[in-house]
N, C-alpha and C positions, 0 to 999 in steps of 0.2 A: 626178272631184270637181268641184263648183261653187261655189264663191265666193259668199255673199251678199253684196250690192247696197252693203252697210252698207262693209265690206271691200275692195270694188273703189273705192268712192270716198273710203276713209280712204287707204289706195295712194296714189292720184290726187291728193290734197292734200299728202301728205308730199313723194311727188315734185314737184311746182311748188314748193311750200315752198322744196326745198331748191335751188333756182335762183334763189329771190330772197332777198336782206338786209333789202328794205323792210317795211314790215307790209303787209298784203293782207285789203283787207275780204270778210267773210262773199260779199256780193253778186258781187264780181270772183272770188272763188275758183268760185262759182256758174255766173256766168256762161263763165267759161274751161272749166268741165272738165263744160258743161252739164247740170248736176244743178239739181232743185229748189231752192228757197234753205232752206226747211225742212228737207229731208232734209239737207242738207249740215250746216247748222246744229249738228244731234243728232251728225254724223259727228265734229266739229270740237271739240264739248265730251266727246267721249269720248279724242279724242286728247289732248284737255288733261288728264283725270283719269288715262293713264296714262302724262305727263311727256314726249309728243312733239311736242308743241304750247304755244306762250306765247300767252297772251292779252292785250290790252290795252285796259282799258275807255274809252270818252268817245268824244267826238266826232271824234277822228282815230285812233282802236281800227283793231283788228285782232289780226290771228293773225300768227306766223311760230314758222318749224321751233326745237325748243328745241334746242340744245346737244348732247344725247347724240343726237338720231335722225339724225343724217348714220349714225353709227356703230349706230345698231337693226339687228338680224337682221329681214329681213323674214319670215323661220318663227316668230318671235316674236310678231311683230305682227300675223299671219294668224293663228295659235292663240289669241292673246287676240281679236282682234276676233271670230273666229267661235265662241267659248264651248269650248264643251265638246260643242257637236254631231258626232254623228257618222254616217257614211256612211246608213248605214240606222236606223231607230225601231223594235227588236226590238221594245219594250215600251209601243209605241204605241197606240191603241185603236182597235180591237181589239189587242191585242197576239199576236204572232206566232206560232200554235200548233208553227211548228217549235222556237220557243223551249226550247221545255220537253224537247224530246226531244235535245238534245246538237248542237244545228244549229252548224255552223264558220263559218259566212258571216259570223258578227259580227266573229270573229279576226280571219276572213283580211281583212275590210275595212278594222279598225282598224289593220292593222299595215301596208297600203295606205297608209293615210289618213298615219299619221305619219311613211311615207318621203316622203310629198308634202311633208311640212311638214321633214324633217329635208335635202329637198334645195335648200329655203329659207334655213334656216339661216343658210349661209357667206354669202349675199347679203346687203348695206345697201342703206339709202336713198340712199346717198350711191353705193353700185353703181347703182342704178336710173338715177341721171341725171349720169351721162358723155356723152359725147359720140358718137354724133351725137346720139341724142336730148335731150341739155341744150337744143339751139336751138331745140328744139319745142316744147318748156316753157317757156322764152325768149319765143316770140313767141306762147305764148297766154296767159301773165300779163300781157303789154303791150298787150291790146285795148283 
């Protein structure tokens, strides 16, 4: 299974996030965890729409982790951020002529896919970034 792009760096913000108190501009979250500033951007107003992320507007704005996502399941947050997609596009176009005749590969993948995400689960954000990794987070929020 692979992670889109969007997902790897919503991750990647929650955990800095949750190593700093201060607020943290768009640009420093960018710049630390090297993603475009655009692409982060979209990453950062989607964490805000689903409550893991505070925003705060003006000229000394910024983002920081809200209240409940220390405590988010990270199989949570990889289910919502990555849709409803799954492993393979039976019914893609063309769509899949094994489809039609009783093909098992969609099961056996979905039911793949959701042990990946149910072995996520027991995980938080706040598991994400213990120690030793907290000082790595540590000193690239402080560039």
């Amino acid at each position: 299974m692979h992670l889109n792009r969007a997902t790897d760096i919503g991750l990647r913000i929650l955990m800095l996030g949750a190593t700093r108190e201060d607020l943290l501009t768009i640009d420093e979250l960018a710049e630390s965890l090297v993603v475009p500033r655009h692409h982060l951007a979209k990453v950062v107003q989607r964490l805000q729409h689903m409550g893991l992320l505070e925003t705060v507007r003006g000229r000394r704005g910024g983002v920081r982790l809200a209240g409940v996502a220390r405590t988010a399941s990270v199989g949570g947050i990889v289910r919502e951020l990555e849709g409803g997609t799954e492993v393979v596009d039976c019914d893609g176009d063309p769509a899949c002529p094994l489809s039609r005749g009783g093909c098992l590969l969609r099961g056996a993948l979905r039911r793949a896919q959701e042990a990946f995400y149910a072995s996520l689960d027991p995980i938080t954000v706040g598991d994400l970034t213990a120690p030793p990794i907290r000082q790595v987070l540590l000193s690239l929020g402080r560039r």
